[in-house]
N, C-alpha and C positions, 0 to 999 in steps of 0.2 A: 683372611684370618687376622691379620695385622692390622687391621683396620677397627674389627671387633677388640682386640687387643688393649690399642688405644684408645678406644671409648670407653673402654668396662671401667678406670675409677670413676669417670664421671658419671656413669651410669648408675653405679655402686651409689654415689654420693647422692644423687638424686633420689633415690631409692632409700636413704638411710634412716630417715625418719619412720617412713612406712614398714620397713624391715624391722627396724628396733620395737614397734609398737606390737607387730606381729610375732616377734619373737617373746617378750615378753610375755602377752596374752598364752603363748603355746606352754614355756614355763608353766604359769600357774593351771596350766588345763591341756594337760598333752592327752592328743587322743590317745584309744586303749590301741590303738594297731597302727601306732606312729612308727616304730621300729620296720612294720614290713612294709606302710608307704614309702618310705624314705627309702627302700631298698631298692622298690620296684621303680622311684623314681631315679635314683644313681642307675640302676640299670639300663631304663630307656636311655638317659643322657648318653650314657659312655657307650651305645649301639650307634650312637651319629657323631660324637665328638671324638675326635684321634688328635689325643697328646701328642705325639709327634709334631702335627701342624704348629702345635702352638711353645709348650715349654716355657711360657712366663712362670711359671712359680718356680724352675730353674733358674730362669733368669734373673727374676728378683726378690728372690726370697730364701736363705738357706731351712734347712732345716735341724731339729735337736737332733743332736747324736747320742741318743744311751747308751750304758757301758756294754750291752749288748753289740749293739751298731759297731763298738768302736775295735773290740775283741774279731768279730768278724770280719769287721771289710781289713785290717791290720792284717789279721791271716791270710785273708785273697791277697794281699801285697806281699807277703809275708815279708812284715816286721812285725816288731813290738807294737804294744798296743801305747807303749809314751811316745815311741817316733812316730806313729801314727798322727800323734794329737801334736807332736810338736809342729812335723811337717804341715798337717792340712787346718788344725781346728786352734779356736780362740775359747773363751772365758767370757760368757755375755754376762751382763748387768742383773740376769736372775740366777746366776752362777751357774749356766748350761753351759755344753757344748756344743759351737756351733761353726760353721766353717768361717775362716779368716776373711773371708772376701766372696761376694756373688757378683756377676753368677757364678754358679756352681763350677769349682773345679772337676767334675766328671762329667760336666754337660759337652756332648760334639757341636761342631757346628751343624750336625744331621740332627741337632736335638734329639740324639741320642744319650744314653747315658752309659758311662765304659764302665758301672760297674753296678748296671741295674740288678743282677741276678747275688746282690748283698748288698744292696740301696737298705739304708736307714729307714726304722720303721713309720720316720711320721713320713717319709715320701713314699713307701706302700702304700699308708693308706691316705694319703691325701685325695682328694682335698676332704675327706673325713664324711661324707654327704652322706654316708653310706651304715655310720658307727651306730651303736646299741644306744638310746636315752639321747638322741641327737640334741637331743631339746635342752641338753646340758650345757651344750658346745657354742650356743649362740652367738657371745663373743669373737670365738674361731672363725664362726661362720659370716658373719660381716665382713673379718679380713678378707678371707678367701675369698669371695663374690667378687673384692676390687681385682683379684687378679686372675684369679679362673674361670671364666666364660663357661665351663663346663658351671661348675657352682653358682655361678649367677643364675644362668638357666633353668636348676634345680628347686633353688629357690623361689624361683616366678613359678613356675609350676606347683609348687609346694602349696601358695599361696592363694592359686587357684583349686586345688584338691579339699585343701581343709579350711573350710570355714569357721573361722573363731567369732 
């Protein structure tokens, strides 16, 4: 898996011209049953790919905390939802919340996470392959390809299903 790992930006980057051309073309003409492709495609992947193994988007990437996230996992701690943010999160550059430093402070060395069961909703649904009007998200989805193998994958399949 580590090996996959390390290939995937450059794979990603080889890919990005053909990616962005495809993504664009889907914008302006998304199939009418784009939504249940992209489902059935997120679902075959994640029947062969186990998170576990892998965890880079743990690893290098936090994710947004909304004021949801921030209420709840504070509670699982029980504190306050300010010593929450004191202790773990920072103030990004588009005025979110995001953790101070990755990887992830809840990530184990079992690429586990100690507080999956009130994990932040973008690491639910990440890497997002799977969301309503995906064809929105295409930006998202270029990142995510350099760092989820699952996602990359997704995409190569995607690519071969729908013909633009």
């Amino acid at each position: 898996m580590q090996d996959i790992i390390d290939n995937l930006p450059k794979l990603a980057k080889d890919k990005h011209n053909e990616n962005k051309a495809f993504f664009k073309k889907l914008k302006k003409k998304p199939p009418k049953q784009l939504d249940y492709i992209m489902q059935d495609l997120h679902d075959e992947e994640f029947e062969r790919t186990d998170c576990l193994q892998c965890a880079n988007c743990c690893k290098t990437t936090g994710p947004l905390f909304i004021e949801k996230d921030i209420q709840r996992i504070a509670k699982h701690f029980k504190m306050k939802p300010q010593q929450f943010i004191e202790t773990y999160l920072r103030i990004d550059e588009e005025n979110d919340y995001v953790l101070q430093s990755v990887p992830c402070t809840f990530l184990g060395a079992d690429n586990y996470c100690s507080i999956y069961d009130v994990r932040p909703k973008a690491c639910k649904e990440f890497p997002h392959t799977d969301r309503k009007k995906f064809q929105q998200i295409s930006n998202l989805t270029m990142k995510n390809i350099a760092i989820c193998p699952a996602a990359y994958n997704i995409v190569e399949e995607m690519k071969k299903y729908i013909k633009l």
